[in-house]
C-alpha positions in Angstrom: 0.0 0.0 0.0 2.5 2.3 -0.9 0.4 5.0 -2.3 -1.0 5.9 1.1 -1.7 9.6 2.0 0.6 10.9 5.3 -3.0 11.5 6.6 -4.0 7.4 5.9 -1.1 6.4 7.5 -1.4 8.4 10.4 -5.1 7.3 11.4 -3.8 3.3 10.6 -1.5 4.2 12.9 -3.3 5.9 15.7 -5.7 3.0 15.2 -2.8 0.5 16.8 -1.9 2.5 19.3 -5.3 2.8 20.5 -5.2 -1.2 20.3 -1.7 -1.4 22.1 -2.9 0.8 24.6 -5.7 -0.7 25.7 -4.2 -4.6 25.6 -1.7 -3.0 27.9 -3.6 -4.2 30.7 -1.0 -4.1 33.2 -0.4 -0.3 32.4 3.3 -0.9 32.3 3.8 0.7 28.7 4.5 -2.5 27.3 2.9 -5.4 25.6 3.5 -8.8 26.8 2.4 -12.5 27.1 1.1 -11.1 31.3 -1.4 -8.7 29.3 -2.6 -11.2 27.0 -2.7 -13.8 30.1 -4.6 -11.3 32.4 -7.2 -10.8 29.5 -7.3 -14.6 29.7 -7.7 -14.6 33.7 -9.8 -12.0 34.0 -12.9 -13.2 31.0 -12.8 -16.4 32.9 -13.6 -14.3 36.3 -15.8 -11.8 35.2 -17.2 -14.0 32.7 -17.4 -16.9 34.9 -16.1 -19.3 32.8 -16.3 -23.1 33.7 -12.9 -24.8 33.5 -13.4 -26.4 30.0 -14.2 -22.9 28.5 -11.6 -20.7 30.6 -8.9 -23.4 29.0 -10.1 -23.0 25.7 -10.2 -18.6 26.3 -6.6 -19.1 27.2 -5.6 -20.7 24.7 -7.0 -18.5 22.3 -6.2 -15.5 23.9 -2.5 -16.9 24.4 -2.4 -17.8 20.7 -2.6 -14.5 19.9 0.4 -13.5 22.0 2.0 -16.4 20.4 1.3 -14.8 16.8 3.6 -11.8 18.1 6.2 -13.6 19.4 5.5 -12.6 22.7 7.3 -15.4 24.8 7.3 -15.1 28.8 9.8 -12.4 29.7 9.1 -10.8 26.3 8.3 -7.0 26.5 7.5 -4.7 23.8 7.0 -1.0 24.4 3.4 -0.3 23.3 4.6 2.4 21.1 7.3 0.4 19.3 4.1 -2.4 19.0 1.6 0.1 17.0 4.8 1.2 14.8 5.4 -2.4 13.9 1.6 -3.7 13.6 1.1 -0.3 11.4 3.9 -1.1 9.1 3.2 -4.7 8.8 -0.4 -4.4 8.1 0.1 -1.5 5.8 2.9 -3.7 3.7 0.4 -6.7 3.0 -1.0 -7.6 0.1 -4.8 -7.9 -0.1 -4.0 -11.7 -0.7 -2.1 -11.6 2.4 -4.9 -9.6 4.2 -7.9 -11.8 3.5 -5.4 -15.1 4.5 -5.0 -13.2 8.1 -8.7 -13.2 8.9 -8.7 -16.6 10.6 -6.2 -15.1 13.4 -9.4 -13.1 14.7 -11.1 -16.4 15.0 -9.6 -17.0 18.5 -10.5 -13.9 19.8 -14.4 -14.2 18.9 -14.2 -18.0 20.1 -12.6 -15.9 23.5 -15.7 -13.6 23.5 -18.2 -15.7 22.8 -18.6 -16.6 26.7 -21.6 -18.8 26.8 -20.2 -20.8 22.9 -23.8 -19.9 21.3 -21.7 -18.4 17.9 -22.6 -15.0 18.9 -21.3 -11.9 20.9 -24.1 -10.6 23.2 -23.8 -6.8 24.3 -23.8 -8.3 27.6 -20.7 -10.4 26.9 -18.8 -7.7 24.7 -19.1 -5.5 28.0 -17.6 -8.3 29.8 -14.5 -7.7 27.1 -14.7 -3.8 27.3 -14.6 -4.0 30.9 -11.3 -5.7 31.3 -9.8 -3.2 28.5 -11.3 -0.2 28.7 -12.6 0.2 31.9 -13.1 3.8 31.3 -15.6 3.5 28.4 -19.2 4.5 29.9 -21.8 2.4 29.0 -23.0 4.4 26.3 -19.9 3.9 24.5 -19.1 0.6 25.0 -22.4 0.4 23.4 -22.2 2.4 20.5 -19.4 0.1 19.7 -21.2 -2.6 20.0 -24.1 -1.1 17.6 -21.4 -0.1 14.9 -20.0 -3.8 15.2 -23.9 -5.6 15.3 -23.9 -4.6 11.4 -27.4 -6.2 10.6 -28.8 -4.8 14.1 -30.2 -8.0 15.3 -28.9 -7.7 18.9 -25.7 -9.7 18.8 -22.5 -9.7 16.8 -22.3 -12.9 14.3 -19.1 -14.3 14.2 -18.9 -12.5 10.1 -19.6 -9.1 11.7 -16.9 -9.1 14.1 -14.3 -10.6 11.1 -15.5 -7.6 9.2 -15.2 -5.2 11.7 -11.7 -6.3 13.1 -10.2 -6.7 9.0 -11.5 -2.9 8.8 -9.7 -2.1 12.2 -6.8 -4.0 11.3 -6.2 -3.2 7.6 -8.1 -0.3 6.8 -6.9 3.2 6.3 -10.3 5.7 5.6 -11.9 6.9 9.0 -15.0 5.1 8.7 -16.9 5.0 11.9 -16.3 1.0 12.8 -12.3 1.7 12.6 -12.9 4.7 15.1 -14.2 2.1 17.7 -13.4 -1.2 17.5 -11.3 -0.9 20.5 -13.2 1.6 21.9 -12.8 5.0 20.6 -9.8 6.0 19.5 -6.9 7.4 21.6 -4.7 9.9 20.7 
């Protein structure tokens, strides 16, 4: 994507730092396997999660972790994370972007608390709450909404995959890729 305006590359980029900032659960300025395993631990408490499901959240959530390289001991400053995700995503082909999509599976598998193959608002709270517990209501929300394309109440898993590939790889400020993690941060 090399014919990107300064402007494009700047809101892609903005976009991952609002991602890398809020996975930053421990606040520590860095990303690491921890952040990705206290998302793990704390969907399994504040979803309470039997033990067959919270296994299956950590694995998915770890997965993810795994994708990045993030080994125990591994820290990434969150900055240097959203310069690297930006510059990755924006060098893919479209090829290569539509072959990526399967790496959101885990995370709606993750969010999909009660495994009924949908995302309820009740359960995508349960997910704000643990990374952006400073969203009000109303925006965590109006998030949901923008995800639940079809406006039936819940987020299918082909709404979320659309959502995240436009959050991940897209580069116009359409108003899913301003909140997909919440809105974004500067």
């Amino acid at each position: 994507m090399s014919n990107l305006t300064d402007k494009q590359r700047e809101f892609h980029l903005q976009k991952m730092r609002t991602r890398f900032n809020r996975l930053d659960l421990n606040q520590d300025g860095f990303i690491s396997r921890e952040d990705y395993e206290l998302m793990a631990t704390k969907l399994q408490e504040y979803g309470k999660l039997d033990e067959e499901k919270a296994e299956r959240t950590r694995n998915a959530i770890t997965s993810v972790a795994d994708r990045m390289g993030l080994k125990p001991g591994v820290k990434i400053p969150a900055e240097e994370a959203a310069q690297k995700a930006s510059k990755g995503f924006l060098s893919m082909t479209h090829d290569q972007q539509l072959a990526s999509i399967k790496t959101f599976y885990p995370i709606f598998e993750a969010l999909d608390l009660n495994n009924d193959g949908s995302i309820s608002l009740e359960e995508f709270k349960v997910y704000f709450r643990i990374i952006a517990p400073d969203l009000s209501d109303a925006d965590v929300t109006h998030t949901f909404n923008m995800i639940d394309s079809d406006r039936n109440g819940e987020i299918s898993r082909e709404e979320f995959m659309a959502a995240g590939f436009d959050f991940v790889y897209g580069v116009e400020e359409t108003e899913i890729s301003k909140v997909f993690f919440g809105p974004l941060m500067s």
